[in-house]
C-alpha positions as CSV (number, residue, x, y, z in Angstrom):
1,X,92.5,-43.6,-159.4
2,X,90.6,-42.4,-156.4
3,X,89.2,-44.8,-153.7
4,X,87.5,-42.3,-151.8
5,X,84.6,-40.6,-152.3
6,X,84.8,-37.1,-149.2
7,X,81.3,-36.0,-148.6
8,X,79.1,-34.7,-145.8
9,X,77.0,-37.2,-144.1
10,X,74.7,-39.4,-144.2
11,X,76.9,-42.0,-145.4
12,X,74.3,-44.9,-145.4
13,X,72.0,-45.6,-148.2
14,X,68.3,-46.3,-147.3
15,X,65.3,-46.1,-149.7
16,X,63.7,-44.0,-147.2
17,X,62.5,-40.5,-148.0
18,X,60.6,-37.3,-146.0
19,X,58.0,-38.1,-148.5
20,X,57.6,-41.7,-147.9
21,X,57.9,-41.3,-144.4
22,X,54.9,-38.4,-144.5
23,X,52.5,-40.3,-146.3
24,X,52.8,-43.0,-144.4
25,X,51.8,-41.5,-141.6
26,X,48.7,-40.1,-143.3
27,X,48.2,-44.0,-144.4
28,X,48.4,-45.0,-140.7
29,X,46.0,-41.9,-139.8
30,X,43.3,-43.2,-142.3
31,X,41.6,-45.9,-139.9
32,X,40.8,-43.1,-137.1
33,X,39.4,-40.6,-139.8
34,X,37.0,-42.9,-140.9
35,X,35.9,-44.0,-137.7
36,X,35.6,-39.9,-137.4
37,X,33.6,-40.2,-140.3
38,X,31.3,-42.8,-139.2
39,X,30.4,-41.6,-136.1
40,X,30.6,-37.8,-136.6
41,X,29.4,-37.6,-139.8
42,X,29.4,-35.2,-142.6
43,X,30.7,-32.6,-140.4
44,X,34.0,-34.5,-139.7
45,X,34.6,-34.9,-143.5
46,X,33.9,-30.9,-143.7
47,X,36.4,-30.0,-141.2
48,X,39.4,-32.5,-142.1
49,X,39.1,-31.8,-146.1
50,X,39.2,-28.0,-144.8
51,X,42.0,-28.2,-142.6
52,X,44.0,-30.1,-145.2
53,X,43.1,-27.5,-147.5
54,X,44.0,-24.6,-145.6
55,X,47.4,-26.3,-144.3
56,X,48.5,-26.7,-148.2
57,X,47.4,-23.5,-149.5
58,X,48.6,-21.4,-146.7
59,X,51.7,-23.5,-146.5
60,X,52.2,-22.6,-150.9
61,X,51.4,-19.2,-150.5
62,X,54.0,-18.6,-148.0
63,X,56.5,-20.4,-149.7
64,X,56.0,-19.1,-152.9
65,X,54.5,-15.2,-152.2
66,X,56.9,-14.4,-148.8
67,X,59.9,-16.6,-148.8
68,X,60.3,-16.7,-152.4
69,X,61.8,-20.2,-152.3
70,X,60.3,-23.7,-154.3
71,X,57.1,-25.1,-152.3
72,X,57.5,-28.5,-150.6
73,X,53.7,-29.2,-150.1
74,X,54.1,-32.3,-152.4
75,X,56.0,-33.8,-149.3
76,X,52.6,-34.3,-147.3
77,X,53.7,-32.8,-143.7
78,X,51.3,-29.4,-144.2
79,X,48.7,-33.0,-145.1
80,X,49.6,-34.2,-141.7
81,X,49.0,-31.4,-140.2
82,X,46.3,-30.4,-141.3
83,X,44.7,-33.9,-140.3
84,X,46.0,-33.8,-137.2
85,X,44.8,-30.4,-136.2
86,X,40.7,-31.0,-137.7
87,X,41.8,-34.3,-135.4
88,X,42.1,-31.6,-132.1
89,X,39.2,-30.0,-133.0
90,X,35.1,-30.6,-132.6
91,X,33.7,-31.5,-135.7
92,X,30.8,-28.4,-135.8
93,X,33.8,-25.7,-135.3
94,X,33.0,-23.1,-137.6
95,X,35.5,-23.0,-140.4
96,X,36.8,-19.4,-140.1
97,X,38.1,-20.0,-136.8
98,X,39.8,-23.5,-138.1
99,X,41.8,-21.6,-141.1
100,X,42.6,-18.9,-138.1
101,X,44.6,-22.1,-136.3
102,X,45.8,-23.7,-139.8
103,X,47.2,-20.6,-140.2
104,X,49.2,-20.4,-136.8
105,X,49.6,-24.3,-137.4
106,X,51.5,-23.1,-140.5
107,X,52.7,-19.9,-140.7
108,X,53.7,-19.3,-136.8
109,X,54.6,-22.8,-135.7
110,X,55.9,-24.6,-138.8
111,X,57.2,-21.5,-141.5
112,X,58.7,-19.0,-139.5
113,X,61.4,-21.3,-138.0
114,X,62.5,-21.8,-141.9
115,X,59.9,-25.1,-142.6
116,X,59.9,-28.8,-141.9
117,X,62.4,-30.1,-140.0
118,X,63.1,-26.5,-138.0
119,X,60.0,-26.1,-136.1
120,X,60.9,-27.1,-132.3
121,X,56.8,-27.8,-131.7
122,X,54.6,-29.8,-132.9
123,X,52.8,-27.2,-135.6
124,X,49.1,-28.8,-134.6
125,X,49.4,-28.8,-130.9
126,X,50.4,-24.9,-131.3
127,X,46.9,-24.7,-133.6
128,X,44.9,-26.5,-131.6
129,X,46.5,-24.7,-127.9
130,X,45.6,-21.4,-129.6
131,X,42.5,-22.2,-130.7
132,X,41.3,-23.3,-127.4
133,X,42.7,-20.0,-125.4
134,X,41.6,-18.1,-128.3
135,X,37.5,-19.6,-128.7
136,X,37.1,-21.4,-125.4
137,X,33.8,-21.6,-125.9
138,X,33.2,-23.5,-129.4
139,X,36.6,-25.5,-128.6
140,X,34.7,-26.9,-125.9
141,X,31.7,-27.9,-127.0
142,X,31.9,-31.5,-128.0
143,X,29.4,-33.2,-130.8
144,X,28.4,-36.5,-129.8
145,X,27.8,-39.4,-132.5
146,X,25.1,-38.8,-134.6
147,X,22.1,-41.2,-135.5
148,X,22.0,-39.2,-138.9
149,X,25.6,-39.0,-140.5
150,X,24.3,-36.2,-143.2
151,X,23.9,-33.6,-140.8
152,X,26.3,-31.6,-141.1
153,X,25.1,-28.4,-138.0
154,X,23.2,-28.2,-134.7
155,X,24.5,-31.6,-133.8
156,X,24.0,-32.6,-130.3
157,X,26.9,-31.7,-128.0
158,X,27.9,-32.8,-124.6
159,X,31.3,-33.0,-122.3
160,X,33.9,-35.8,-122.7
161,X,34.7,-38.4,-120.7
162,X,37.5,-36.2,-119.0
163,X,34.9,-33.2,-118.7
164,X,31.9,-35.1,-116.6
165,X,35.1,-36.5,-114.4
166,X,36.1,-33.2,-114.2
167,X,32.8,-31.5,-113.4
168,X,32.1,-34.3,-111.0
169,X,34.7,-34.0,-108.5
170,X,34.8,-30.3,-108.6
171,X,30.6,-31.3,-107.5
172,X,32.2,-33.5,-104.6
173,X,30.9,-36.5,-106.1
174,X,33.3,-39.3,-105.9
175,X,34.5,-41.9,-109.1
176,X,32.8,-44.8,-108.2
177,X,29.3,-42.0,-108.1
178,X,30.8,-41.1,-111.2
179,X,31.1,-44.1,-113.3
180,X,27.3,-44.4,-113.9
181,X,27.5,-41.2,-115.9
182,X,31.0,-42.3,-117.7
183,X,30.6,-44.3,-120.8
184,X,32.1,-47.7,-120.5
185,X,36.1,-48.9,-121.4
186,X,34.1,-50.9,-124.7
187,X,32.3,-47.7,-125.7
188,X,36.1,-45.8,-125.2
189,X,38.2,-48.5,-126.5
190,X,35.5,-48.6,-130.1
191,X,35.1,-44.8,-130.1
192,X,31.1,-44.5,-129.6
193,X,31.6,-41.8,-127.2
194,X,32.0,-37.8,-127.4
195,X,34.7,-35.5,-128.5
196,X,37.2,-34.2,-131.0
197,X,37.6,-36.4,-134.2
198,X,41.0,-37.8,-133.4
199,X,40.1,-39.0,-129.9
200,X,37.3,-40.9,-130.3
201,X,38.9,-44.5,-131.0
202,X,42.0,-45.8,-129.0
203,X,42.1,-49.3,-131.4
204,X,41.8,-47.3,-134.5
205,X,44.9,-44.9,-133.3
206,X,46.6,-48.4,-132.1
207,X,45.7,-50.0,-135.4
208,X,47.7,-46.6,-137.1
209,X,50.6,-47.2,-134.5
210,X,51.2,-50.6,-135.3
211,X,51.9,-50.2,-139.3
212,X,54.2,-47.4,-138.8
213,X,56.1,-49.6,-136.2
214,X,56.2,-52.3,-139.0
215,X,56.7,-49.8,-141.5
216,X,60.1,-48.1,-139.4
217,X,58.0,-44.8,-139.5
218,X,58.4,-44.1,-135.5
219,X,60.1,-46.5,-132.9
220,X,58.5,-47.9,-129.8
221,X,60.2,-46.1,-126.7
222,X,58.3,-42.3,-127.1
223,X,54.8,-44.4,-127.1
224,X,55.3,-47.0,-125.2
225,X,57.1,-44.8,-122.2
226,X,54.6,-42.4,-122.5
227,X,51.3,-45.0,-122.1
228,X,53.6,-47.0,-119.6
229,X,54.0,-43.5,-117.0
230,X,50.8,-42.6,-117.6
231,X,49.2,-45.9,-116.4
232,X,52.1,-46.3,-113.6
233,X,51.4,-42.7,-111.9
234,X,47.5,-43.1,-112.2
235,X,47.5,-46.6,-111.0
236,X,49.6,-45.3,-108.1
237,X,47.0,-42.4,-107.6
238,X,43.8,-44.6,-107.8
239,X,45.5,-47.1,-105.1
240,X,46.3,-44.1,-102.8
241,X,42.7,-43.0,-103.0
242,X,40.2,-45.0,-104.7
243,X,37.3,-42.0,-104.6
244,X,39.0,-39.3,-106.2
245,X,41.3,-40.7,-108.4
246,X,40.3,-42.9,-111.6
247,X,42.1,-45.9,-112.2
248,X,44.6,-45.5,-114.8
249,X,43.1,-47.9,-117.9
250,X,40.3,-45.1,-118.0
251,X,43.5,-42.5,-118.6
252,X,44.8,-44.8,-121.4
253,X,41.7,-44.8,-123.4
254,X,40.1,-41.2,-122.5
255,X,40.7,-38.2,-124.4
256,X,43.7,-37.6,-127.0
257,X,46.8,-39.7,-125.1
258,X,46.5,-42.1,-127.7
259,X,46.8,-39.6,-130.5
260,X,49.2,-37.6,-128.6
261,X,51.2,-41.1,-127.5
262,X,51.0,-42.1,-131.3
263,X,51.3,-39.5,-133.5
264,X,52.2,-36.3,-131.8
265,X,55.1,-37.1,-129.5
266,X,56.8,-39.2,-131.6
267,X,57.2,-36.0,-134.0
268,X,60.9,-36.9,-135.4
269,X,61.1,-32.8,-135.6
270,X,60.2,-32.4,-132.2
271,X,61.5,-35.5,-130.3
272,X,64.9,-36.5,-128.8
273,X,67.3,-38.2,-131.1
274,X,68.8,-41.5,-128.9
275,X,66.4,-44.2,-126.9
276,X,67.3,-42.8,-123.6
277,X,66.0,-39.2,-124.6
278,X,63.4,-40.9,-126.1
279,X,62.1,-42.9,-123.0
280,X,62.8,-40.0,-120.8
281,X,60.8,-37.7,-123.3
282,X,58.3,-40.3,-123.2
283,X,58.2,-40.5,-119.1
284,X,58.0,-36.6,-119.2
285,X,54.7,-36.4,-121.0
286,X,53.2,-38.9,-119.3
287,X,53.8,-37.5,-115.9
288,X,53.1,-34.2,-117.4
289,X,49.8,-35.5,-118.8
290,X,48.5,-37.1,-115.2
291,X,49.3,-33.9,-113.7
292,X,47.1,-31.6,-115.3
293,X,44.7,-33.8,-116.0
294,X,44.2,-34.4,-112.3
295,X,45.7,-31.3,-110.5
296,X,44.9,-28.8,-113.5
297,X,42.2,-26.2,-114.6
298,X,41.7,-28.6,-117.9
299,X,40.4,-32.0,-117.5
300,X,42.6,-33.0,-120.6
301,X,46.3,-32.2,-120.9
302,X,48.3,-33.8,-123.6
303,X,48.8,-31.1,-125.9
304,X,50.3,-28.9,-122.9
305,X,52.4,-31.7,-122.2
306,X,54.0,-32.5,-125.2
307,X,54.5,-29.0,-125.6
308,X,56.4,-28.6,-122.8
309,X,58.6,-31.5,-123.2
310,X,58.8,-30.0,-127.2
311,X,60.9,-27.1,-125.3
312,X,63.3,-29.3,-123.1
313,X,64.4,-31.5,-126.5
314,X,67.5,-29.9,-127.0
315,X,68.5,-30.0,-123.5
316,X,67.5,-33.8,-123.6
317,X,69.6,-34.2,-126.8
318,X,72.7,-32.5,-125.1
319,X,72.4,-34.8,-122.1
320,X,71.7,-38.1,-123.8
321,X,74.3,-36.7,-126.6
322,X,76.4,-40.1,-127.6
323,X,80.2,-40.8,-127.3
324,X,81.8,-40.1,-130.8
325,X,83.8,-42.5,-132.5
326,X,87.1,-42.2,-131.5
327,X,86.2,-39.6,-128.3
328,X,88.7,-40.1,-125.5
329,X,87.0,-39.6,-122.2
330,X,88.9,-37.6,-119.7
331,X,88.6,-38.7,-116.1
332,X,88.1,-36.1,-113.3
């Protein structure tokens, strides 16, 4: 009788599934698209329902019409991204332009490296990167909450946060001139303020954050490494000069780090695979995040960042790369 079973790995049994693991990420995203919702109104519902659409369709017909293979939409990672990418976007973008970065969200980023699990970026950040070079212009113009949540065009826009700090020292003026103009860390921290859908409310995102930690979805060192740099180099900035450098709890709740921090780096696809590549992917962003946002042409720069740290991942794996069972280490 045999007493071994030979088979290729994994060797461990866990109830877990790329299905399970998908949707509940899409569970965790609900609480920041409603606040979305709420304070963007009808055209936020307009633009995530799209996105969704588009990501699953284009995702279907590329599977099933060019590759010729069986469609994995039932899965929910073209749902993900779609949410994530109407979360990168203004909420009054016209919808021909979001299917244009659905479909390099899909098609370029995610399909033509073979599907999920093969892409080496995040498939949104490459949308939303490409819609902003591509349509400056309407990527750029920010809605700002709405009194009436049925309208659904010609909503008021404004800058963000990031943009009238931005704007403002490029004008000479200096932050403490500055801070009358900024709305305040409450107004942040809630999400009453201006800009894409997914940005809007840090305690919604850390509200998300929290049940996939409990729920084993992502692990703590890509977030916590990347908010931990990020405050820890802008604190150090702001202490070295007060004027012209913000202090770092403004960086923590203004534009998309707590998206990006959340749910973009910690991509399993597109992150390292041990702790220590994790925290040092993780520190990378963060660093990488401060320094455009400060010394850059773009007042935010998250996506960039994880982007770039998307591209070192293998190199990070091959360095962090743990001692097989059984290795003998040579010395010298």
């Amino acid at each position: 009788m045999d007493l071994l079973t030979v088979s290729g790995s994994p060797h461990v049994y866990d109830r877990t599934s790329v299905s399970k693991i998908m949707w509940g990420v899409v569970i965790a995203l609900i609480p920041a698209m409603l606040v979305s919702f709420w304070y963007f109104g009808l055209g936020a519902v307009v633009i995530t329902l799209a996105a969704v659409i588009f990501c699953v369709l284009l995702e279907y017909l590329i599977q099933t019409q060019i590759l010729k293979e069986q469609t994995t939409i039932s899965d929910g990672s073209a749902v993900i991204t779609g949410i994530l990418l109407a979360f990168n976007v203004p909420s009054n973008l016209p919808i021909w332009q979001l299917f244009i970065g659905c479909l390099v969200a899909i098609g370029v980023a995610k399909m033509s490296y073979g599907g999920l699990g093969k892409n080496p970026f995040n498939p949104a950040l490459i949308g939303r990167v490409f819609l902003l070079i591509s349509f400056p212009v309407d990527m750029t113009l920010w809605p700002l909450p709405i009194a009436n949540r049925l309208v659904l065009t010609d909503a008021i826009t404004g800058p963000t946060s990031l943009g009238v700090l931005k704007e403002g020292l490029l004008n000479q003026e200096t932050v403490p001139e500055l801070m009358s103009k900024l709305p305040d860390y409450t107004q942040m921290f809630l999400g009453n303020i201006g800009g894409s859908l997914g940005e809007v409310s840090a305690l919604a995102l850390i509200i998300g954050g929290f049940f996939m930690l409990y729920k084993k979805i992502i692990t703590w060192p890509i977030p916590v490494s990347y908010l931990l740099s990020v405050f820890a180099f802008a604190g150090i900035l702001h202490l070295i000069n007060p004027d012209l450098y913000i202090d770092p709890l403004f960086h923590l709740l203004a534009g998309g780090l707590m998206l990006g921090a959340i749910f973009m780096a910690t991509d399993m696809t597109t992150s390292p695979m041990t702790i220590n590549g994790m925290l040092v992917f993780g520190f990378g962003c963060g660093i990488l995040t401060v320094l455009i946002r400060v010394f850059g042409a773009y007042p935010e720069g998250v996506s960039f960042a994880i982007l770039i740290m998307n591209a070192t991942v293998p190199l990070i794996n091959r360095g962090f790369k743990p001692k097989r069972f059984g290795e003998v280490v040579k010395n010298g």
